[in-house]
C-alpha positions in Angstrom: -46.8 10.2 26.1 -45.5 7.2 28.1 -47.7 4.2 27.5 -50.1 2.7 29.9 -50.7 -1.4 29.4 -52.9 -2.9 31.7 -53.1 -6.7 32.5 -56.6 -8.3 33.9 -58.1 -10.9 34.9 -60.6 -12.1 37.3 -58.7 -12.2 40.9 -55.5 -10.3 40.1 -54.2 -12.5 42.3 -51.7 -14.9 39.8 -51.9 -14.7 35.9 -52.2 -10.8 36.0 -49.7 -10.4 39.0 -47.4 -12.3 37.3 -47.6 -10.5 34.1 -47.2 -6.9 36.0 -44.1 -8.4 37.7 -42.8 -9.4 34.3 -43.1 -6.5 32.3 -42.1 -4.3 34.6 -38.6 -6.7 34.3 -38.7 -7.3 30.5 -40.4 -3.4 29.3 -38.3 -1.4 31.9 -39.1 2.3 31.5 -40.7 2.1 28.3 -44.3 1.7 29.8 -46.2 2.2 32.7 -47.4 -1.3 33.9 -50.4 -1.9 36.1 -52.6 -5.2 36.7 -56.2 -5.3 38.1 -59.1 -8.2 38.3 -62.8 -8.0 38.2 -63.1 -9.3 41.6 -59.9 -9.0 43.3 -58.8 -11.0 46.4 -54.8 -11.5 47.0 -51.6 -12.2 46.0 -51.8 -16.2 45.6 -47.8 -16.8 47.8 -47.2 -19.3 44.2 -47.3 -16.9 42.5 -44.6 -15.1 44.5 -42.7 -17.7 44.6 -42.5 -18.7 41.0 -41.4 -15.3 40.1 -39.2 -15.4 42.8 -37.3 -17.9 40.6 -36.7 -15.5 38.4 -35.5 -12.6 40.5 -38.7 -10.4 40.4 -40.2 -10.0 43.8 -44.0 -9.3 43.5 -44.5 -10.0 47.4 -45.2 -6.0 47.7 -48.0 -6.1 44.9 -51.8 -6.3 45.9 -54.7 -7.2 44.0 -56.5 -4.3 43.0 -60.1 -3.5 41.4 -60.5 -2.2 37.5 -62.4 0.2 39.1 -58.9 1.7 40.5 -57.7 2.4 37.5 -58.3 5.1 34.6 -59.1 3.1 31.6 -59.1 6.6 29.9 -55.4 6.6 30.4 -54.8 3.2 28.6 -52.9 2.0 25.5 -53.4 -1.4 26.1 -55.5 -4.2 27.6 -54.2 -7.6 28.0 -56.4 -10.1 29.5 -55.4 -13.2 30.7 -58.7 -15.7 31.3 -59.1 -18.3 29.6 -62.2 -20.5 31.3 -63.3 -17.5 33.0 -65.1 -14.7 31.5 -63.0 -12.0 31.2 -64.0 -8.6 32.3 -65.0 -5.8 29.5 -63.6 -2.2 29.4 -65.3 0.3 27.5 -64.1 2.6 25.0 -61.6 2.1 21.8 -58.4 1.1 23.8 -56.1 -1.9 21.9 -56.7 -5.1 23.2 -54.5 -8.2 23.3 -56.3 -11.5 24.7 -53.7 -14.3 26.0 -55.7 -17.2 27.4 -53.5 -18.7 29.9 -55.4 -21.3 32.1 -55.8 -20.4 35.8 -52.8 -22.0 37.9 -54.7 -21.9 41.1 -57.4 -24.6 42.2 -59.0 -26.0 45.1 -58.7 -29.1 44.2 -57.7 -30.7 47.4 -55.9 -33.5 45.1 -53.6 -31.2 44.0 -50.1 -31.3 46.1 -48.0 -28.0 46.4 -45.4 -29.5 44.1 -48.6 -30.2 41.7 -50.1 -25.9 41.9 -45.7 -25.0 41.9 -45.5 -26.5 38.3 -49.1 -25.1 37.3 -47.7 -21.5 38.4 -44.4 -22.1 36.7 -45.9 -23.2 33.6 -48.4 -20.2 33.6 -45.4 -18.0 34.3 -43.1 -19.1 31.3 -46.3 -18.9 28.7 -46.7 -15.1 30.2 -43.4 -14.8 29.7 -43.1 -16.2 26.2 -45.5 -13.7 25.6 -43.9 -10.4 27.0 -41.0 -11.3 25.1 -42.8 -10.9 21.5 -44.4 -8.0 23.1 -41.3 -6.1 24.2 -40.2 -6.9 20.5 -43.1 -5.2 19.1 -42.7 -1.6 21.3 -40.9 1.2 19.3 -41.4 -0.4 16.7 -40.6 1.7 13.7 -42.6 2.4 10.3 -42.0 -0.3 8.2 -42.0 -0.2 3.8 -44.9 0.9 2.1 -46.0 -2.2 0.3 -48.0 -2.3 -3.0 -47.9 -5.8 -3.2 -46.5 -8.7 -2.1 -44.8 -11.6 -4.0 -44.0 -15.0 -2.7 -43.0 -18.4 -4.0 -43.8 -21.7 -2.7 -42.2 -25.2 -4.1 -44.6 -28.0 -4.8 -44.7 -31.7 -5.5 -47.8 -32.0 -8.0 -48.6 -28.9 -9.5 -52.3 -29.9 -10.9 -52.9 -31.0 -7.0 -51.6 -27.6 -6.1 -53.1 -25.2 -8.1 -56.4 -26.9 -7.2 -56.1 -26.1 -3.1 -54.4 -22.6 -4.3 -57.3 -22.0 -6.5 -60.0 -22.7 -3.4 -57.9 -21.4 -0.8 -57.5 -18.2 -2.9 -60.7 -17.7 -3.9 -59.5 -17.5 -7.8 -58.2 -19.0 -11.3 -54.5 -18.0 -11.0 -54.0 -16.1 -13.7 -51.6 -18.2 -16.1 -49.8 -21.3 -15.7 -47.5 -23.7 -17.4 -45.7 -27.0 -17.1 -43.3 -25.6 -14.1 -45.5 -23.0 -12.6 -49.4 -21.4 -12.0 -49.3 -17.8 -10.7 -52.2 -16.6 -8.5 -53.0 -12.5 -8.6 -55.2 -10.9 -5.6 -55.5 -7.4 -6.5 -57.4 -6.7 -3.5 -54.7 -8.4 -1.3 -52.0 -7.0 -3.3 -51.0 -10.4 -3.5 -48.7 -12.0 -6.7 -48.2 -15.9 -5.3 -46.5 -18.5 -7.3 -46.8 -22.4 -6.9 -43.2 -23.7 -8.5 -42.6 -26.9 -9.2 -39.6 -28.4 -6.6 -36.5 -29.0 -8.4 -34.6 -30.0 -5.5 -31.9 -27.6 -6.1 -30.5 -25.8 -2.6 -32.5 -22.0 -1.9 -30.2 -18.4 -2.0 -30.9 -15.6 -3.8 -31.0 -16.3 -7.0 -34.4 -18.8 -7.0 -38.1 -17.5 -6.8 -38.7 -18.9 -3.4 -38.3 -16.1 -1.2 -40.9 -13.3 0.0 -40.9 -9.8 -2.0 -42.3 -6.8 -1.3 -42.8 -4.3 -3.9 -42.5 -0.6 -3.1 -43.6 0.9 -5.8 -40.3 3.0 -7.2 -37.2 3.2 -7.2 -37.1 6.6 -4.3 -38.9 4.0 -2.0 -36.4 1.0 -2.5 -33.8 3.2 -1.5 -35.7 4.9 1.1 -36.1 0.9 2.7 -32.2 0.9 2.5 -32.0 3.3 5.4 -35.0 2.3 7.6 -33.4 -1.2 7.2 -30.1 -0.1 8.4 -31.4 2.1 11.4 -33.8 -1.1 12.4 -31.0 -3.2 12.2 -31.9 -5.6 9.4 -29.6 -8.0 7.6 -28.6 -6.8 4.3 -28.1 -9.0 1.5 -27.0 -6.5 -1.3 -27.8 -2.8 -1.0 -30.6 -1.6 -3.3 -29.5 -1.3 -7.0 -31.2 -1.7 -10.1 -30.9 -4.7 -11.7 -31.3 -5.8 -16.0 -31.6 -9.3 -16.9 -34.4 -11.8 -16.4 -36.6 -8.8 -15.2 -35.4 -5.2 -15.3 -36.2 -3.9 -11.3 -34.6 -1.6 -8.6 -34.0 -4.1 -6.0 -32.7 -4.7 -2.2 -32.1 -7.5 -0.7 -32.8 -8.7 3.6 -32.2 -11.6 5.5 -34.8 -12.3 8.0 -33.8 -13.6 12.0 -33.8 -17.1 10.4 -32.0 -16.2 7.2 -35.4 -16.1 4.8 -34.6 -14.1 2.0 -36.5 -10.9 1.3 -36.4 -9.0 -1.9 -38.0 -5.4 -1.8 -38.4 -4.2 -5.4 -39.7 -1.9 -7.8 -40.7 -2.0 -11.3 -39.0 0.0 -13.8 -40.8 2.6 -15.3 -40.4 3.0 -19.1 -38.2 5.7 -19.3 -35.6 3.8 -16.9 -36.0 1.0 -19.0 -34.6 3.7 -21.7 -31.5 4.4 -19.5 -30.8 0.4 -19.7 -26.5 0.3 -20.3 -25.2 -1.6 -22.7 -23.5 -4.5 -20.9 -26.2 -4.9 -18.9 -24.4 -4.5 -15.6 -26.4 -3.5 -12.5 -26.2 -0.2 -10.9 -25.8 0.6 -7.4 -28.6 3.4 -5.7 -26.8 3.8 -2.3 -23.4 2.1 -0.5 
């Protein structure tokens, strides 16, 4: 079913206009786009012209009433008041809120050069925006965590453990000289505070993010969604023996963060351990 994403506001005249204009540029065929206001008026001519700096012509758009449009129809609401109060659909339909102040004003103070840089600046944070939303469309099912490990260097470890410990909510659940490890069962949560040692981050340190699948089927399983999405990969999934026997794979976030997804062994893989230790690879 194509998807129907609605952006409103009070007037429909800029910050909703603007958004329409922009997502029907930035989300192409992928969704249905339509904009309405609570109490529409028209078109504010800034906001034609600031997204006329971009290419997009919005001059043939009106402002239109919510009560054009068939909320039952909708995937998404994004409203875009911020001092206003922003109008209310009913029903269960996902909601985004982006408060992005109103460019318009009748502030006779205000010069046109003045309202042109409030309309560009409300057009570029709408547009900021759109861009994390077209990210997130298609978006394809992710791994199917158990838990989550992460690491996180510190300077005093005593002064550490003591935020972790209110921030968390709990003890952590052993320490030492070097290191205090926090559990959340009910986050599916594993966090370690590690004392900094200065030494320069790859794969082979704690501090990274990991993600634990649950078996070995699954790690591999990530492999291939991680190829289809496109994510950087590290080392293909294999299953690993010293320091602690797992099934392991290995990402690279956009920034080049390090993500591990894992599995525990199960005892009877742990029985299959070779004798020179050497890790074994699950898929090419």
């Amino acid at each position: 079913m194509t998807r129907q994403i609605l952006f409103l506001c009070v007037a429909n005249s800029a910050r909703s206009q603007m958004a329409e204009g922009l997502a029907r540029a930035l989300l192409g065929n992928r969704v249905e786009v339509l904009s309405a206001g609570s109490h529409p008026t028209k078109v504010n001519p800034y906001a034609i012209e600031a997204m006329r700096e971009l290419g997009i012509d919005i001059a043939g758009h009106r402002s239109k009433s919510v009560d054009e449009i068939d909320t039952s129809q909708l995937d998404l609401v994004v409203t875009l008041c911020a001092d206003e109060v922003c109008p209310v659909l009913p029903g269960g339909t996902r909601r985004l809120h982006w408060p992005i102040p109103d460019p318009a004003s009748s502030d006779p103070a205000l010069s046109p050069e003045e309202l042109r840089q409030r309309f560009g600046s409300a057009r570029d944070q709408i547009r900021a925006r759109m861009n994390v939303l077209a990210a997130l469309l298609d978006l394809p099912a992710g791994p199917q965590a158990i838990e989550f490990h992460t690491s996180i260097r510190v300077a005093e470890l005593p002064r550490s453990t003591r935020f972790y410990a209110w921030l968390l909510a709990t003890w952590p659940k052993e320490w030492t000289h070097r290191y205090a490890t926090f559990i959340r069962e009910d986050l599916h949560l594993n966090f370690v505070l590690l004392v900094s040692d200065g030494k320069p981050l790859h794969n082979g340190t704690l501090y990274h993010l990991g993600i634990d699948v649950g078996d070995k089927a699954s790690v591999i399983d990530v492999y291939h969604r991680a190829r289809d999405f496109g994510a950087t990969l590290v080392k293909p999934p294999r299953t690993t023996w010293k320091a602690t026997p797992r099934h392991e794979l290995w990402l690279e976030d956009p920034d080049g963060n390090l993500i591990e997804i894992y599995a525990r062994l199960t005892d009877e893989e742990l029985s299959n351990m070779p004798l020179d230790h050497e890790p074994i690879v699950l898929a090419p």
